[in-house]
KEDO-816942 format. One line per field, with one value per residue (C-alpha): residue in one letter; z, x, y. Coordinates in Angstrom, 2 decimals, padded with zeros to 5 digits. Example, Ala and Ser with C-alpha at 12.3 -4.5 7.8 and 13.67 -1.06 7.14 Angstrom:
REM KEDO-816942
residu <- A / S $
z <- 007.80 / 007.14 $
x <- 012.30 / 013.67 $
y <- -004.50 / -001.06 $
//
This chain:
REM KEDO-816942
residu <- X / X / X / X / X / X / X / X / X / X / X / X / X / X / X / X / X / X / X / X / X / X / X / X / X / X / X / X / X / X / X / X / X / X / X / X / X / X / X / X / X / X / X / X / X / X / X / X / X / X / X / X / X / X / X / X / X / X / X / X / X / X / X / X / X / X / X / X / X / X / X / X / X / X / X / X / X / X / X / X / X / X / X / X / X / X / X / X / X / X / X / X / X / X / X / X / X / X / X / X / X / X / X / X / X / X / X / X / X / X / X / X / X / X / X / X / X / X / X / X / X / X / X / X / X / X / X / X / X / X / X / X / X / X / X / X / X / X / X / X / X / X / X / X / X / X / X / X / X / X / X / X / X / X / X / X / X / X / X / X / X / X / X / X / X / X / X / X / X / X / X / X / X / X / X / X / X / X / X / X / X / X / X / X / X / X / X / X / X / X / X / X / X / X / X / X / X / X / X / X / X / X / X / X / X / X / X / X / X / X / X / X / X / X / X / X / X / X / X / X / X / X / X / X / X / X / X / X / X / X / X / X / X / X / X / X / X / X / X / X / X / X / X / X / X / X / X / X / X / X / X / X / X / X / X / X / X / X / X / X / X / X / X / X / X / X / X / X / X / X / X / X / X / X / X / X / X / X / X / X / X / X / X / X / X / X / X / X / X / X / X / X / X / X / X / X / X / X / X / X / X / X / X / X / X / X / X / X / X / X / X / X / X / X / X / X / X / X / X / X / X / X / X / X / X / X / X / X / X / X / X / X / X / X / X / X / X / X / X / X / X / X / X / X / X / X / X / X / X / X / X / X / X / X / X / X / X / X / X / X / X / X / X / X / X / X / X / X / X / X / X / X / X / X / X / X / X $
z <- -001.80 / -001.23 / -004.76 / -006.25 / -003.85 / -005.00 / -001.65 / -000.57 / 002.05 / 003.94 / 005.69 / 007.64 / 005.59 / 005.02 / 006.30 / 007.87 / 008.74 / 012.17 / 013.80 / 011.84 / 008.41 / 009.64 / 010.47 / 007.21 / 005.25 / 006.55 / 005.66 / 001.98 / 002.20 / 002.79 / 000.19 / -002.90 / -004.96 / -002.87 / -003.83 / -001.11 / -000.13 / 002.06 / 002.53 / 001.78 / 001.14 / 001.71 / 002.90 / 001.81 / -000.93 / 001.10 / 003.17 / 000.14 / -001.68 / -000.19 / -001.93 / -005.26 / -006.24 / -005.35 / -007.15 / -004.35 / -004.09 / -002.11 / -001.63 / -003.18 / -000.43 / -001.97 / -004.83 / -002.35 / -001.55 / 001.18 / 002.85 / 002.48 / 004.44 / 007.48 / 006.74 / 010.69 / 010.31 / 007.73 / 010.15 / 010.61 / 006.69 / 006.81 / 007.66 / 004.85 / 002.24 / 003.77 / 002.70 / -000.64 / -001.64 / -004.80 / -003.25 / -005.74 / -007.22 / -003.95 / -002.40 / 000.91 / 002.33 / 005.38 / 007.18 / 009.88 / 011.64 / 014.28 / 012.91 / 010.53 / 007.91 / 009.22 / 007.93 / 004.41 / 002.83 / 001.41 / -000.22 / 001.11 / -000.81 / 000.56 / 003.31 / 005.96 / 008.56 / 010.54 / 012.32 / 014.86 / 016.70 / 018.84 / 018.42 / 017.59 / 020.70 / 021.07 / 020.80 / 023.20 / 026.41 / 025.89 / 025.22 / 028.82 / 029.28 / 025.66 / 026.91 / 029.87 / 028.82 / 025.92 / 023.17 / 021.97 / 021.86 / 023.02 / 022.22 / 019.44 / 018.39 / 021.49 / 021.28 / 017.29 / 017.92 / 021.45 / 020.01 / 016.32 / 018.58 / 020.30 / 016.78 / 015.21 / 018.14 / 016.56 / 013.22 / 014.90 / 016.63 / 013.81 / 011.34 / 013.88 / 012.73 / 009.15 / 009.23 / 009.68 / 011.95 / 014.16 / 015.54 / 018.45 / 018.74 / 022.15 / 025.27 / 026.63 / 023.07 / 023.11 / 026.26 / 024.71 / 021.85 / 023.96 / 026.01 / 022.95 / 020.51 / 022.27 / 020.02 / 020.54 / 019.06 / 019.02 / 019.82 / 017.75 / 018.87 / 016.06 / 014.86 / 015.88 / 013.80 / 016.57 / 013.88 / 013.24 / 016.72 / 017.88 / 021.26 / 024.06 / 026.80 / 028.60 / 029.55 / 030.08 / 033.43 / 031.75 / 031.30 / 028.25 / 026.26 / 022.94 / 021.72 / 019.86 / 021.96 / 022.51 / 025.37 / 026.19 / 025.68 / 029.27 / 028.59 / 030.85 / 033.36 / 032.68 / 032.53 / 035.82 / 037.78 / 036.65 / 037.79 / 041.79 / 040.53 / 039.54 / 040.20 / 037.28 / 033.81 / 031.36 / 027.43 / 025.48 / 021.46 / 019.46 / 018.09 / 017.53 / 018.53 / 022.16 / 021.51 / 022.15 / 025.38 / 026.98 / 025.86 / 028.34 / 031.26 / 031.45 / 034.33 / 034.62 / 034.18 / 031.15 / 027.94 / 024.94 / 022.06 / 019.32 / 016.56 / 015.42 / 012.70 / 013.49 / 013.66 / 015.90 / 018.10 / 018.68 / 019.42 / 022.47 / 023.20 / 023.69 / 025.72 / 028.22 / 031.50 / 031.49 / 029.01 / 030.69 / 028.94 / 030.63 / 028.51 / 028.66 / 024.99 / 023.23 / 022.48 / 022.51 / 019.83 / 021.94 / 024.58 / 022.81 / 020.62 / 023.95 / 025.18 / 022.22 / 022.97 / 026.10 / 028.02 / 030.74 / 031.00 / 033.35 / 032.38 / 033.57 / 034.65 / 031.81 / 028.53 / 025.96 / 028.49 / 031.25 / 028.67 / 026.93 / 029.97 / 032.63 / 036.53 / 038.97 / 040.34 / 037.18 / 036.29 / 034.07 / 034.35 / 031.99 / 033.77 / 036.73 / 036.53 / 038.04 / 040.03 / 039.07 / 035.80 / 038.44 / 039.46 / 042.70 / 040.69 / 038.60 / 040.97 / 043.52 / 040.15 / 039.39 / 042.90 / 043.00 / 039.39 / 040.84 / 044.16 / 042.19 / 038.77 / 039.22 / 038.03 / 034.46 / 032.27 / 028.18 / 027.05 / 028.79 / 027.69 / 024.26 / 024.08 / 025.62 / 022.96 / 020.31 / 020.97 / 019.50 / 016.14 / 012.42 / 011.58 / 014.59 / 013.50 / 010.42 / 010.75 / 013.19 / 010.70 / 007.94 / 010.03 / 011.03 / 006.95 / 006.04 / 008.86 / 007.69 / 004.17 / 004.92 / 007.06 / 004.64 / 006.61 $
x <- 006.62 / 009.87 / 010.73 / 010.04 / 012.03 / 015.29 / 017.52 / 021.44 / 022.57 / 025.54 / 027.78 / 030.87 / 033.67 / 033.86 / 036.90 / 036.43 / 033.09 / 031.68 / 029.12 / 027.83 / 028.29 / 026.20 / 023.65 / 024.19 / 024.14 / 020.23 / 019.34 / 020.29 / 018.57 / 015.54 / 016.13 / 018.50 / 018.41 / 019.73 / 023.43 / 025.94 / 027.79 / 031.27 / 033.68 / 036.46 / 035.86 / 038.95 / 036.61 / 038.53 / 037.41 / 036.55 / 034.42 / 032.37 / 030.07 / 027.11 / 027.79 / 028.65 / 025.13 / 025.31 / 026.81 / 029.34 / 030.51 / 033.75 / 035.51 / 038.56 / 040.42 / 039.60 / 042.20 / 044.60 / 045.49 / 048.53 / 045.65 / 042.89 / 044.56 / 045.50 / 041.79 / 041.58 / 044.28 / 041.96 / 039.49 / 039.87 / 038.75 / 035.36 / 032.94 / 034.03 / 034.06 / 030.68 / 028.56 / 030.36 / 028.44 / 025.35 / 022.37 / 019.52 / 018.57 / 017.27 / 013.85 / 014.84 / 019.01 / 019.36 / 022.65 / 023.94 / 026.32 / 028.94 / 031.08 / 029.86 / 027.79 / 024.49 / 025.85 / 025.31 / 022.90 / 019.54 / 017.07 / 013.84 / 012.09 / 013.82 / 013.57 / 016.72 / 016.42 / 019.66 / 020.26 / 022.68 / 025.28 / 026.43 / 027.45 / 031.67 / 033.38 / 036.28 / 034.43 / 031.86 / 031.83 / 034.38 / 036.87 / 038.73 / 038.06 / 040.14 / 042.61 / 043.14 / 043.71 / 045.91 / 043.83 / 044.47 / 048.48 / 050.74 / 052.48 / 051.07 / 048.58 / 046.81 / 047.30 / 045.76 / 043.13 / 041.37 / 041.75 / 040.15 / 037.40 / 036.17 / 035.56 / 034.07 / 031.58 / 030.25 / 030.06 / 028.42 / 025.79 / 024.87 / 024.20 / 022.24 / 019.48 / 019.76 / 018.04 / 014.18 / 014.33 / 016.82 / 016.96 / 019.31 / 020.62 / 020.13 / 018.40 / 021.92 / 022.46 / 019.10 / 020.11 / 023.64 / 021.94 / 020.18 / 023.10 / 024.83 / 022.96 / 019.46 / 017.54 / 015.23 / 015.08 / 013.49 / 015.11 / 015.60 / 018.01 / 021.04 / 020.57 / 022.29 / 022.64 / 021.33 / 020.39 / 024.34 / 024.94 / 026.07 / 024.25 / 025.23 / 023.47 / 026.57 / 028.93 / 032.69 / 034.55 / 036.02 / 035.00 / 035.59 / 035.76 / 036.01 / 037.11 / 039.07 / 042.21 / 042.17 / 042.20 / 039.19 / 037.29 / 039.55 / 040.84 / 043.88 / 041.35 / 040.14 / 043.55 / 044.30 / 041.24 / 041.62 / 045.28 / 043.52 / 041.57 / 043.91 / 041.56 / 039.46 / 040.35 / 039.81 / 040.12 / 040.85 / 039.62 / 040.69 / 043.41 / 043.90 / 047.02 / 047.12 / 047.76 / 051.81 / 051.48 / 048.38 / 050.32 / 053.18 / 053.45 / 050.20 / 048.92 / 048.50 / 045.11 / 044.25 / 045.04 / 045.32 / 044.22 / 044.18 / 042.15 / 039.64 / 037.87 / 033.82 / 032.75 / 035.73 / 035.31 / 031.28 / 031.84 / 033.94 / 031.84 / 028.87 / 031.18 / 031.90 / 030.22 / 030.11 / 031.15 / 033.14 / 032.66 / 033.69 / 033.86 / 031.47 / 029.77 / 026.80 / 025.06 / 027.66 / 026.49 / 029.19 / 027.13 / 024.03 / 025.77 / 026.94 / 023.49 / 022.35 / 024.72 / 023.25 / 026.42 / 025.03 / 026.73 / 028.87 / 028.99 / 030.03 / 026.34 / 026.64 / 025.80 / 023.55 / 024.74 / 022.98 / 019.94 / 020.37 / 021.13 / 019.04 / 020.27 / 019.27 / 016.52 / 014.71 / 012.53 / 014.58 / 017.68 / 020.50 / 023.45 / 024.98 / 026.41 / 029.68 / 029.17 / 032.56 / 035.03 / 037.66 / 039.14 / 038.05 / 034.37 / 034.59 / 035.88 / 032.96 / 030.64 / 032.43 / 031.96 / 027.81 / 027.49 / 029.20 / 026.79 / 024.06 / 024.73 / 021.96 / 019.57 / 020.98 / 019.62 / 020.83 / 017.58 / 016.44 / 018.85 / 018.54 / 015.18 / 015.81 / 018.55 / 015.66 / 014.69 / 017.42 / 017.01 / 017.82 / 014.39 / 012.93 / 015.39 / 014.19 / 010.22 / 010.99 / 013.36 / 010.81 / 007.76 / 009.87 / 010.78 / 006.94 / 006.13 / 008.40 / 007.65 / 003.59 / 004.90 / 003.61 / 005.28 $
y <- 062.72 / 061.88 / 060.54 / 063.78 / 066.07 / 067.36 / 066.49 / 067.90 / 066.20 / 068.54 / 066.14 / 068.47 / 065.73 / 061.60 / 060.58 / 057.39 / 055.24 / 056.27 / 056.89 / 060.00 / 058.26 / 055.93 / 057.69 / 059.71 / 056.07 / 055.89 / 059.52 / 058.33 / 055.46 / 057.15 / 059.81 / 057.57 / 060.84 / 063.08 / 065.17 / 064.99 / 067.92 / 067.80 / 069.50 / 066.92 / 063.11 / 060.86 / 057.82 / 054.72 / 052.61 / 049.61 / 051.65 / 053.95 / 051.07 / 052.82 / 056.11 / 054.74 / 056.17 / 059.49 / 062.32 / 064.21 / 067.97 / 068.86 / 072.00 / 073.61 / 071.64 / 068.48 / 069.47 / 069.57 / 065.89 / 066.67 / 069.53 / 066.98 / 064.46 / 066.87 / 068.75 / 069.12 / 071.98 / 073.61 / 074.10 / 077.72 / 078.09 / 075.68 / 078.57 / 080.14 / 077.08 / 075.84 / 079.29 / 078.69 / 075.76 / 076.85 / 074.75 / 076.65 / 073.62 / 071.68 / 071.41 / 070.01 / 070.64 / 068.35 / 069.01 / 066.64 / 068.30 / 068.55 / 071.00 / 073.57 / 071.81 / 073.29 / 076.86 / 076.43 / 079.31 / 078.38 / 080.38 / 081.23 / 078.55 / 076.14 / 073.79 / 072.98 / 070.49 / 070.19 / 066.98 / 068.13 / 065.21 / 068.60 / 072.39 / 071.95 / 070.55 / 072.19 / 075.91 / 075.84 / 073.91 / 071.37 / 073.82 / 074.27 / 070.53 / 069.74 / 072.61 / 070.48 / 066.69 / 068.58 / 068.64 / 071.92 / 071.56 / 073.96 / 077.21 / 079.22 / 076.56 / 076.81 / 080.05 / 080.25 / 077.95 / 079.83 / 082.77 / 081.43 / 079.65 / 083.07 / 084.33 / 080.80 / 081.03 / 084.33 / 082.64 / 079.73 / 081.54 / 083.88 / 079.79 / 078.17 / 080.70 / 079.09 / 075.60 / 075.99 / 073.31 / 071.79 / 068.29 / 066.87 / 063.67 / 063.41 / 065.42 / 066.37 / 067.76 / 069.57 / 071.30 / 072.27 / 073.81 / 075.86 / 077.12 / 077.85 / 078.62 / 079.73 / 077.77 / 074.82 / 071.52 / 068.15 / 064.84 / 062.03 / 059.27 / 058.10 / 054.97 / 051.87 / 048.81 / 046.54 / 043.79 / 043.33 / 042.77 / 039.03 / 038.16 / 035.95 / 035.24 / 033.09 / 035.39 / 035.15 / 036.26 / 039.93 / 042.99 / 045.13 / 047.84 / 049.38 / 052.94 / 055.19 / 055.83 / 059.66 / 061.58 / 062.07 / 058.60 / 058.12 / 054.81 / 056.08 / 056.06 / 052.75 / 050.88 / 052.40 / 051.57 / 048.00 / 048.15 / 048.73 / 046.00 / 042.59 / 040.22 / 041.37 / 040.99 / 043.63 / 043.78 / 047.07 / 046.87 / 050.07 / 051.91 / 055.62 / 057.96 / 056.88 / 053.18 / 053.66 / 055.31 / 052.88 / 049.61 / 051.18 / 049.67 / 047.37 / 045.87 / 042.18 / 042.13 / 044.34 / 042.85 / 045.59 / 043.53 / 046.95 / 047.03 / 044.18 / 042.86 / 044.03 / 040.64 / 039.31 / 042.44 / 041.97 / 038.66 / 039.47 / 042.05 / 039.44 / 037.41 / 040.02 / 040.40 / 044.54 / 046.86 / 049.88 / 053.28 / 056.92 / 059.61 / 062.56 / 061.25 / 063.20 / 059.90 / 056.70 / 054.14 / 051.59 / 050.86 / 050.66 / 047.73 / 046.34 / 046.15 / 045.05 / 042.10 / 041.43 / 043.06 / 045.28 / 048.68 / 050.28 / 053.83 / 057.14 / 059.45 / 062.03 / 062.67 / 060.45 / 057.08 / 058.92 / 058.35 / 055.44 / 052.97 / 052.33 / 052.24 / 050.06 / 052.25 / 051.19 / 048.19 / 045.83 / 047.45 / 047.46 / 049.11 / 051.04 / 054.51 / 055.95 / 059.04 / 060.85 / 060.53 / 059.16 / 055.28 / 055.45 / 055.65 / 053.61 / 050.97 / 051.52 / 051.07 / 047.52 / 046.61 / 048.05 / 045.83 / 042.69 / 042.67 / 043.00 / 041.20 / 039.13 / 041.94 / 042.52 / 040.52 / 040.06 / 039.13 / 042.74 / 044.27 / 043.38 / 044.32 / 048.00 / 048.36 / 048.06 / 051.17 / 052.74 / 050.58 / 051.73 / 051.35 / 053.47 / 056.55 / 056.13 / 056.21 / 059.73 / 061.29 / 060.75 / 061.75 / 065.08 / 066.21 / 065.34 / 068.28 / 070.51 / 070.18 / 070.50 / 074.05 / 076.50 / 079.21 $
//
């Protein structure tokens, strides 16, 4: 059945290869015919071989290439560019969507299955917490963009009744969708290429970890717990518009290596004794490729890690959790993993990260269009 559907993907923009274009990689795997629909695509040509086979529709802003390249500033004008897109043509629209690719208009004959990585950020919960860390700026852009998100959330709420059927990334996302939205939705996990993982079962005397460097990933937090801590090392991978300020005044102890090559970067990775990750994430692919290493997980208790790692009050564990997004926290957490580091296991850890494979997301995702395309209703 799939062969003969007539597929649009809706993808919010391809900038750079994350986590969502990923994920987005797999949908089109699963459906090669399907049209692509963004609303701008600068993805780099290194990074684009995968969508060489797909034809790709972009708004007016694509003709733009100064306004492409700063499309974040554009954001005010995406509801209105996303409802612009014809979709007549298609049998089944799949948006995956963190922004406002879910709002597209389909007709009634139509099927839409939204695959939802969270309702936008900055305009719902995570607003005062982005207002805090600085997110938002200062001045009249704060200003512009509070008062812009009080009327997005009206646009927002009024779309989320457009897909047939929506599907969350994670539970914490489910509940989100609720509190925002008041709709339901099932779960079905991202998928993480656990296959391209390197793993280790020796480990090296460091702990690690790996992020974009913006506020709130909290590798400020990090850095400084490990400065209480100098007689544990601790590598930072990553880059991103906080690497000037973090490589200021480094402890001893934490070495800022930047950004690395994939393979270099999961092979220290497997070499580490814990991954450290802290920010409040709606799923985190990062420690899942940890675990995948064998690298147990030290992770702040909220969000997709509170779901994806498992605590020592479970059987094979893979992790610990720190109670609050504070040093003192996390230190107590470094201290609970060292006393009991006998417990985590990399072959167990491994094996729970296999839960979270490409191939699982795959089989659910195609088990969940079948449904909706047998719903008569």
């Amino acid at each position: 059945m799939s062969s003969s559907l007539r597929v649009a993907v809706i993808h919010d923009w391809l900038t750079v290869m994350g986590g969502a274009e990923y994920t987005l990689k797999q949908v089109l795997e699963m459906y090669p015919q399907a049209d692509i629909y963004t609303i701008v695509d600068i993805l780099p040509k290194a990074e684009r071989g995968w969508l060489d086979r797909h034809r790709i529709f972009t708004s007016p802003l694509q003709k733009i290439p100064f306004l492409a390249k700063h499309y974040r500033h554009m954001i005010w004008m995406m509801p209105f560019w996303i409802e612009q897109f014809d979709l007549e043509q298609y049998d089944l629209i799949i948006s995956d969507s963190h922004a406002v690719a879910k709002g597209v208009i389909v007709h009634p004959h139509q099927k839409h299955l939204a695959y939802i990585y969270s309702p936008m950020r900055y305009a719902w919960d995570l607003s005062y917490e982005h207002d805090r860390i600085g997110v938002l700026g200062r001045g009249f852009k704060r200003f512009f963009l509070r008062h812009w998100f009080y009327h997005f959330r009206l646009w927002d709420t009024a779309s989320s009744l457009r897909p047939d059927v929506i599907v969350a990334i994670s539970h914490f996302i489910r509940k989100r969708i609720r509190k925002s939205w008041g709709r339901d939705a099932t779960v079905i996990y991202p998928p993480v290429d656990i296959e391209g993982t390197i793993f280790t079962a020796q480990k090296e005397d460091y702990y690690i970890t790996v992020s974009r460097f913006v506020p709130y990933k909290r590798i400020d937090l990090i850095i400084e717990a490990f400065r209480m801590m100098p007689d544990k090392q601790l590598i930072v991978i990553g880059d991103g518009p906080m690497y000037h300020d973090l490589s200021k005044n480094l402890p001893d102890n934490v070495t800022l290596e930047g950004y690395l090559e994939r393979n270099m970067m999961l092979k220290k990775l497997s070499l580490a004794k814990a991954f450290i990750f802290m920010p409040k994430e709606d799923f985190g692919i990062a420690p899942l490729e940890a675990l995948a290493s064998g690298t147990p997980v030290i992770a702040y208790r909220c969000g997709g890690a509170a779901e994806t790692v498992r605590g020592l009050n479970q059987e094979n564990p893979t992790g610990v959790f720190v109670a609050h997004q504070n040093e003192e926290s996390l230190r107590m957490a470094v201290a609970l993993f060292e006393s009991n580091q006998e417990k985590f296991v990399p072959e167990r850890c491994r094996e729970w990260a296999m839960n979270f494979s490409t191939s699982r997301f795959k089989e659910e995702f195609m088990k969940k269009v079948e449904k909706l395309m047998e719903d008569q209703e």
